[in-house]
C-alpha positions as CSV (number, residue, x, y, z in Angstrom):
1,X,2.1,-14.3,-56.7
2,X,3.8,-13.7,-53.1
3,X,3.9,-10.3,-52.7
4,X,5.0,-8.1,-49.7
5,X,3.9,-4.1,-49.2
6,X,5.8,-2.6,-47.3
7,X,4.0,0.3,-45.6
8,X,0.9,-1.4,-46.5
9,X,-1.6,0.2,-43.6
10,X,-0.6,3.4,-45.0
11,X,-2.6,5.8,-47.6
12,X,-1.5,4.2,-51.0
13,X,-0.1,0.9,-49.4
14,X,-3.3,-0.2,-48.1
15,X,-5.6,0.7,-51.5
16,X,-2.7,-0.9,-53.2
17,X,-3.2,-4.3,-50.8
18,X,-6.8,-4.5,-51.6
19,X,-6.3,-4.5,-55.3
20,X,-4.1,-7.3,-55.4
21,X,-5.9,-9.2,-53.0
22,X,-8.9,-8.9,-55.4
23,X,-6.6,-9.9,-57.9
24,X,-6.0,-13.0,-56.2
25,X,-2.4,-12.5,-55.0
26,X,-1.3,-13.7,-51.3
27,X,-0.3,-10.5,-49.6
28,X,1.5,-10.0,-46.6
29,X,1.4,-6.1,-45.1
30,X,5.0,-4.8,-43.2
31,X,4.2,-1.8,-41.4
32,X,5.5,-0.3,-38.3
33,X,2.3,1.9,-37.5
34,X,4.3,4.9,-37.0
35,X,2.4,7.9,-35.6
36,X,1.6,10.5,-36.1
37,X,0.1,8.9,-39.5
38,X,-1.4,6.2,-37.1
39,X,-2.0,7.4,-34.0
40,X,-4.8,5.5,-33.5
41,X,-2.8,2.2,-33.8
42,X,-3.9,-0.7,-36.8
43,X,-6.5,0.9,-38.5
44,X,-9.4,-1.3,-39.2
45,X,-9.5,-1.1,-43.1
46,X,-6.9,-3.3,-43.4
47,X,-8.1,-7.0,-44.6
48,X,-7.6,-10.2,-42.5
49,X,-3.9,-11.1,-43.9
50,X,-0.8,-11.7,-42.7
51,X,0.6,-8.6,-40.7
52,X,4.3,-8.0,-39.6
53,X,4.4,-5.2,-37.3
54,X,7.9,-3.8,-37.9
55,X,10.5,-1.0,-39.1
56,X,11.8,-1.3,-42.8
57,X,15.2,-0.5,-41.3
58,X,15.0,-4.0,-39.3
59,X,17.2,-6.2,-41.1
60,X,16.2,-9.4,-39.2
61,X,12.4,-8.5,-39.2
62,X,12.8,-7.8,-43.3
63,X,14.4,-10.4,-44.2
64,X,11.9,-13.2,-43.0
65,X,9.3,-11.0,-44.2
66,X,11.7,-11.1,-47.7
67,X,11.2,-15.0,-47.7
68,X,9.6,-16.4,-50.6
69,X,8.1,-13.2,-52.2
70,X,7.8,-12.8,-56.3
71,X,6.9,-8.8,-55.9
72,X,8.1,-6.3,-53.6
73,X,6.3,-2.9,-52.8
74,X,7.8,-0.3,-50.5
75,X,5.7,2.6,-49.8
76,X,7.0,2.9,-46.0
77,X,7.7,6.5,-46.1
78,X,8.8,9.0,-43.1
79,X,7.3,12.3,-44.8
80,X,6.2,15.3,-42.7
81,X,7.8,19.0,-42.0
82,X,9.7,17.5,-38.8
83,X,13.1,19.4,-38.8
84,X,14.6,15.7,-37.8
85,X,16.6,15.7,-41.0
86,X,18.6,11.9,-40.9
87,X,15.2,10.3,-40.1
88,X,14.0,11.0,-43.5
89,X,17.0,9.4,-44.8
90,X,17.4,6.6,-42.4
91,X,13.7,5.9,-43.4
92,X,13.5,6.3,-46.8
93,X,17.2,5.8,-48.5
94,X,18.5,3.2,-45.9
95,X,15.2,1.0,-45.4
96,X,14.9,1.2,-49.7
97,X,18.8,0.0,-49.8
98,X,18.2,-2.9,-47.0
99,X,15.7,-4.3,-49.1
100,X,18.4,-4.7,-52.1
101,X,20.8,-6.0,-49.4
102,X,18.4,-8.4,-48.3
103,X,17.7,-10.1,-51.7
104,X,21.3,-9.8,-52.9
105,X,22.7,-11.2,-49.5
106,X,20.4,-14.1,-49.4
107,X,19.8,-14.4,-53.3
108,X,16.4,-14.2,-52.9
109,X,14.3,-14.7,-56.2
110,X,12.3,-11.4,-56.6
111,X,10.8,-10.9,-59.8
112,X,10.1,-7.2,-58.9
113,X,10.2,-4.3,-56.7
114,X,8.5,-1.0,-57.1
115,X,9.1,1.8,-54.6
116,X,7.0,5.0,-53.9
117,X,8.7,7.8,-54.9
118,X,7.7,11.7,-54.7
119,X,6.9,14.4,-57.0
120,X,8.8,16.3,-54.6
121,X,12.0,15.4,-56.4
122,X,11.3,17.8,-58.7
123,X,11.1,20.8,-56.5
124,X,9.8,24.3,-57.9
125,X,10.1,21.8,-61.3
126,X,10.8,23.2,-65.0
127,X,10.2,26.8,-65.5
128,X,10.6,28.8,-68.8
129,X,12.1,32.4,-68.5
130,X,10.5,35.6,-70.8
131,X,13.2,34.4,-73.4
132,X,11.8,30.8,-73.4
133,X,14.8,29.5,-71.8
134,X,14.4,26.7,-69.8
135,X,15.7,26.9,-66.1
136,X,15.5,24.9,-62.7
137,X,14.3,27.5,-59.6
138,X,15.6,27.6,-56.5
139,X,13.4,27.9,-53.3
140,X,11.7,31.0,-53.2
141,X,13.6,33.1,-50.1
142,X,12.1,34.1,-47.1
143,X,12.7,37.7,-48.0
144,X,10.6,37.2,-51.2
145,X,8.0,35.5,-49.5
146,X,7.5,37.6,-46.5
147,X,7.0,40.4,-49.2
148,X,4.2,38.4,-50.1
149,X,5.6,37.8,-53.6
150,X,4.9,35.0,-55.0
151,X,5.6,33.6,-58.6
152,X,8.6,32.5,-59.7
153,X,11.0,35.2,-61.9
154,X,13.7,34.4,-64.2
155,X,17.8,35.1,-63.9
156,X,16.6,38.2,-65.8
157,X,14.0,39.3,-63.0
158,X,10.5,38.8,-65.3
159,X,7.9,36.4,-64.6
160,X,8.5,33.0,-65.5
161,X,6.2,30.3,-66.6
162,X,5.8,26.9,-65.0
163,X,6.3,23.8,-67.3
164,X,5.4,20.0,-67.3
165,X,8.0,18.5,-65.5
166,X,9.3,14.9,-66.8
167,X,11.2,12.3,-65.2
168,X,14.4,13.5,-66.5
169,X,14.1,16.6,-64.1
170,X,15.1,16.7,-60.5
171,X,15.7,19.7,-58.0
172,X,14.9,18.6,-55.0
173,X,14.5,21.7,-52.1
174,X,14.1,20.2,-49.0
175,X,15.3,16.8,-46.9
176,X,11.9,14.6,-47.9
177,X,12.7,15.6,-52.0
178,X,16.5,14.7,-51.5
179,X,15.8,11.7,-49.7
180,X,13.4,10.6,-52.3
181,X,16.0,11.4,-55.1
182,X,18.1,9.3,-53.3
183,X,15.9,6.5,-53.3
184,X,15.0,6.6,-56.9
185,X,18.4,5.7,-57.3
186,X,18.9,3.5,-55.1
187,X,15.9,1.8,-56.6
188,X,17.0,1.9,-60.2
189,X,20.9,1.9,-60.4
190,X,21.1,-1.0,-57.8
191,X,18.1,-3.1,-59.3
192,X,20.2,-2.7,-62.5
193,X,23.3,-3.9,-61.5
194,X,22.1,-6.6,-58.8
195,X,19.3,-8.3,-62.1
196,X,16.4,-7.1,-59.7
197,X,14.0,-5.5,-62.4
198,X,12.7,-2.0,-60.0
199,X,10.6,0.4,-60.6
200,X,10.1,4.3,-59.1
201,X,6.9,5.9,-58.9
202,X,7.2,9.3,-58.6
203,X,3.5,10.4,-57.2
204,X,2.2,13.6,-57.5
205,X,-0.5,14.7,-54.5
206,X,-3.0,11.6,-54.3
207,X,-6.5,12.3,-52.8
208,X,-8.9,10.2,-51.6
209,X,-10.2,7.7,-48.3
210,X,-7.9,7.0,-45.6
211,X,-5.4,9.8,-45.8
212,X,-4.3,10.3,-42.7
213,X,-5.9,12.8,-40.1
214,X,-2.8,13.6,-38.2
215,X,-0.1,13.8,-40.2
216,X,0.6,18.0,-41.1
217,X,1.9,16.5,-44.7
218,X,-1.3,15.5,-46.0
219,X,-2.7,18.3,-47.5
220,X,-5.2,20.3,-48.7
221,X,-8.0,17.9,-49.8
222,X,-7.9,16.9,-45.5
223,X,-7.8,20.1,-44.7
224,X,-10.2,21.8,-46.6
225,X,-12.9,18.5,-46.5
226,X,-12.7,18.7,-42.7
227,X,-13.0,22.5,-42.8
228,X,-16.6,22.3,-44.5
229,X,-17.5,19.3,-42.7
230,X,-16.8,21.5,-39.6
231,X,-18.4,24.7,-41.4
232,X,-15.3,27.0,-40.6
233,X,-14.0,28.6,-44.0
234,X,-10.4,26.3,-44.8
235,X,-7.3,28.9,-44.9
236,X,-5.7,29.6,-48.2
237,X,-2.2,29.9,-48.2
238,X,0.1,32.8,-50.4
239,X,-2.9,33.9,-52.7
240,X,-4.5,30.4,-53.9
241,X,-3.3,30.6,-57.3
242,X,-0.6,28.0,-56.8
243,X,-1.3,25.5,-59.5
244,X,-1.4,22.2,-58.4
245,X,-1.1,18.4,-59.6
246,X,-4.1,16.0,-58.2
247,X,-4.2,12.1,-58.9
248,X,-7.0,9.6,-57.3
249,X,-5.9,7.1,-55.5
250,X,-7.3,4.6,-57.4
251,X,-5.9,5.6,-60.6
252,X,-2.6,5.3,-58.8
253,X,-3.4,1.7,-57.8
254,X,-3.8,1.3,-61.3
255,X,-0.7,2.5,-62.1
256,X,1.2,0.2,-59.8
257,X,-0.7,-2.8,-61.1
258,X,0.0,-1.6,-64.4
259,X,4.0,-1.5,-63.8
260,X,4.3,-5.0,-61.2
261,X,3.3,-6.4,-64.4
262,X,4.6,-5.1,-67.6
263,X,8.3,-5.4,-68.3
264,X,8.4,-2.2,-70.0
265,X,8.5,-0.9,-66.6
266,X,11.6,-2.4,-65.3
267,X,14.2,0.2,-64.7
268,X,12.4,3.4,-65.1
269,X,11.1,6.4,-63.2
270,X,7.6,7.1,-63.5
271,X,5.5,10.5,-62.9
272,X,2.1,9.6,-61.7
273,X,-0.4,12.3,-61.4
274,X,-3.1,13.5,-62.7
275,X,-2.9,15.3,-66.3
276,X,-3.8,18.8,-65.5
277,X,-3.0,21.8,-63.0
278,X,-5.6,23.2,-60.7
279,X,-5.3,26.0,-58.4
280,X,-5.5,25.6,-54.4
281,X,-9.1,28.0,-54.3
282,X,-9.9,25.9,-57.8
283,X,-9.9,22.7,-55.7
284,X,-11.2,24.9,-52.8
285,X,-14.2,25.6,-54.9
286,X,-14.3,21.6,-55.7
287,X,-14.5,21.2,-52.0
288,X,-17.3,23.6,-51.4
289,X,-19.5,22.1,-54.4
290,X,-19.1,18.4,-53.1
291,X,-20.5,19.9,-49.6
292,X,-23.0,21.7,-50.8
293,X,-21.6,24.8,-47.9
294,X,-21.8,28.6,-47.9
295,X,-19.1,29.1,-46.1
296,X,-15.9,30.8,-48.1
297,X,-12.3,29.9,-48.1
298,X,-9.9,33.1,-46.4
299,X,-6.6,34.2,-47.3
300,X,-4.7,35.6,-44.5
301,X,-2.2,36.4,-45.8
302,X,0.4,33.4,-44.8
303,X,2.7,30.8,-46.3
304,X,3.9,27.9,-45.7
305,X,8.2,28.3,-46.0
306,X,9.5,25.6,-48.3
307,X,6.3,25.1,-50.7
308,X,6.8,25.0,-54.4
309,X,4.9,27.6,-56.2
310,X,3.8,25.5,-59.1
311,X,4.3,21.9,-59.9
312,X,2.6,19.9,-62.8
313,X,4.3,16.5,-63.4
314,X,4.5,15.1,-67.1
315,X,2.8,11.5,-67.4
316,X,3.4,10.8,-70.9
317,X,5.9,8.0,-70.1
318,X,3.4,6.1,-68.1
319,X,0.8,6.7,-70.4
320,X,2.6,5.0,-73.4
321,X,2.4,2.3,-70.9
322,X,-1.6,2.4,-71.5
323,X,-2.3,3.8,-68.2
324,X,-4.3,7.1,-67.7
325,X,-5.8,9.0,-64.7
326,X,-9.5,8.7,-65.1
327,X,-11.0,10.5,-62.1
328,X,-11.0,14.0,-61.8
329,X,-10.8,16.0,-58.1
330,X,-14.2,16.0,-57.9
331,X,-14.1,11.5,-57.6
332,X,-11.4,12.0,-55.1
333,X,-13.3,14.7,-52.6
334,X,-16.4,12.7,-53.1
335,X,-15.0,9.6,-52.2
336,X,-13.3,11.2,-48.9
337,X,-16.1,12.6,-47.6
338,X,-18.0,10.0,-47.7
339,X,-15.2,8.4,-46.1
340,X,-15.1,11.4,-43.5
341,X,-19.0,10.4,-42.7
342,X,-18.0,7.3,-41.9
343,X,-15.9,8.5,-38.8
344,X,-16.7,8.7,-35.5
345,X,-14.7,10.6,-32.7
346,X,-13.3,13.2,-35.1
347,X,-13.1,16.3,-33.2
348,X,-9.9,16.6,-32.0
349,X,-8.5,16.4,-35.3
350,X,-9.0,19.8,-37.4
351,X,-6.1,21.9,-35.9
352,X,-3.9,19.1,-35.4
353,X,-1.8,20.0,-38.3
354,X,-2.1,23.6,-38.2
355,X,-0.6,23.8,-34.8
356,X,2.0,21.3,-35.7
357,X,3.0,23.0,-38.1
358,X,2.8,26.5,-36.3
359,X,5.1,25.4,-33.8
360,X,7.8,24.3,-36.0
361,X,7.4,28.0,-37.6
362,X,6.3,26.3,-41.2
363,X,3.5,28.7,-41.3
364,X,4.7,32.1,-41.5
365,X,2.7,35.3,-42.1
366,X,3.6,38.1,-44.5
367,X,4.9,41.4,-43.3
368,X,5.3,43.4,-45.9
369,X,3.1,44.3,-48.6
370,X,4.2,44.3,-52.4
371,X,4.9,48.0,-51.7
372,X,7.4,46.9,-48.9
373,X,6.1,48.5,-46.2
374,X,5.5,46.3,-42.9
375,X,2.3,45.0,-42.7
């Protein structure tokens, strides 16, 4: 087939490229090479195929880049903890809807599209009260956190426990979740109507090569890899015991191979991640064992301000599918550090984020204790 990926120098967009080059596909990658994610310009993973180096809001640019294509992909993404609130929706809601406009417009004869989606739709996700009640979480306030109090509580004030969150389930807390809950249905409701079968995939936190080094929304396996490979303990946000929902990139590649080409797909939102919670100082540890370092993690007692406490997505609908993560955290940090040795001219990058993010205020330290008095 003809297929287009859109966002295809990116994290999952280029992994994704590979497979279905391997799988014999012709592949044309749409990316705009938007920093920070590529600061560095065209990275030089990417394979020797057709290239368009444009915006997926560029309706001219899209559309002859539309031309002739079977499968469409969109993982171009604007994620991050900017505070430039309409770029996240000009990015990810309007670029997703031009796509439909494009092929409906021109009545272009796309067999599929699948578009990245976020397990941030689900926010703080499905928690359980002391009753067994189910309920939906707000975001935890800055009053709570600054207390240093961190779990979740119920409307009747008792702790609360954190449940497997299906596809059903949306509470999106900040702009990047609502923009994504706005593309899922984009995605599905106008694929519907228009006769384009679509697909969401709804990823949890993917590890593995090529993650970005710059972007502050990358996360922990970055962070704390770099941190050993640097031998300076990684910082632990709140107290580490946030539980947390890990999938290997290549099992997501999987999974969008899997759902391009089974029709049970077609119209449906998928949670992809990895089958099973860990904590941040559990993957911490993981870390620590794969580079075989001394050096322990520290807990200064800061948070991050709009982090979920817990969130474990629920992959049974992709599984009936046949589809199932088969690497653990440990494949993923393995894989990225080896990646890591690969580098060269790396040492500008390890508080990159961190002061990113400490000069938009994101990273907030505690001031009072759990007895309330000021810290």
């Amino acid at each position: 087939m003809n297929i287009l990926v859109i966002g295809g120098a990116g994290f999952i967009g280029s992994h994704t490229v590979d497979a279905l080059c391997a799988l014999g596909h012709t592949v044309t990658i749409y990316d705009n090479l938007s920093k920070p994610v590529h600061l560095k310009g065209k990275p030089p993973y990417l394979p020797e195929i057709e290239f368009i180096e444009a915006d997926v809001r560029d309706k001219e640019a899209l559309k002859r880049a539309l031309h002739r294509k079977d499968v469409v992909f969109n993982f171009a993404a604007y994620q991050d903890y900017l505070p430039d609130f309409s770029t996240f929706y000009h990015v990810n809601d309007v670029g997703t809807a031009l796509i439909y406009e494009i092929i409906v417009e021109n009545k272009l004869p796309v067999r599929k599209v699948v578009v990245a989606t976020s397990q941030a739709v689900a926010g703080e996700g499905l928690y359980v009260d002391s009753q067994g009640k189910a309920f939906a979480p707000d975001i935890r306030s800055e009053k709570q956190l600054q207390a240093g109090l961190w779990d979740i509580t119920g409307p009747d004030s008792l702790p609360a426990k954190s449940q497997e969150t299906p596809e059903t389930f949306s509470n999106p807390q900040n702009q990047y979740g609502i923009s994504k809950l706005c593309q899922e249905k984009i995605t599905i409701h106008t694929g519907a109507r228009y006769g384009v079968p679509s697909v969401a995939m709804r990823y949890s936190i993917v590890q593995g090569p090529r993650q970005s080094f710059y972007n502050a929304y990358s996360g922990a396996c970055r962070i704390f890899c770099l941190s050993y490979f640097f031998d300076r303990p990684p910082v632990i946000y709140e107290d580490g015991l946030q539980l947390r929902d890990y999938v290997n990139i290549e099992d997501v590649v999987a999974a969008n191979v899997r759902v391009m080409n089974d029709e049970r797909a077609d119209g449906c939102v998928f949670n992809v991640g990895g089958g099973k919670g860990y904590t941040v100082l559990e993957l911490a540890e993981i870390v620590r064992d794969v580079f075989e370092k001394d050096v322990q993690p520290v807990l200064p007692g800061l948070y991050r301000f709009g982090d979920t406490r817990h969130i474990i997505s629920d992959i049974s609908s992709l599984k009936r599918l046949g589809w199932a993560p088969l690497r653990t955290p440990y494949d993923s940090i393995r894989a990225y550090r080896n990646y890591l040795l690969e580098q060269s001219d790396i040492e500008d990058i390890m508080d990159y984020a961190e002061k990113k993010m400490r000069s938009l205020n994101v990273v907030r330290p505690v001031t009072k204790d759990r007895a309330g008095k000021w810290a």
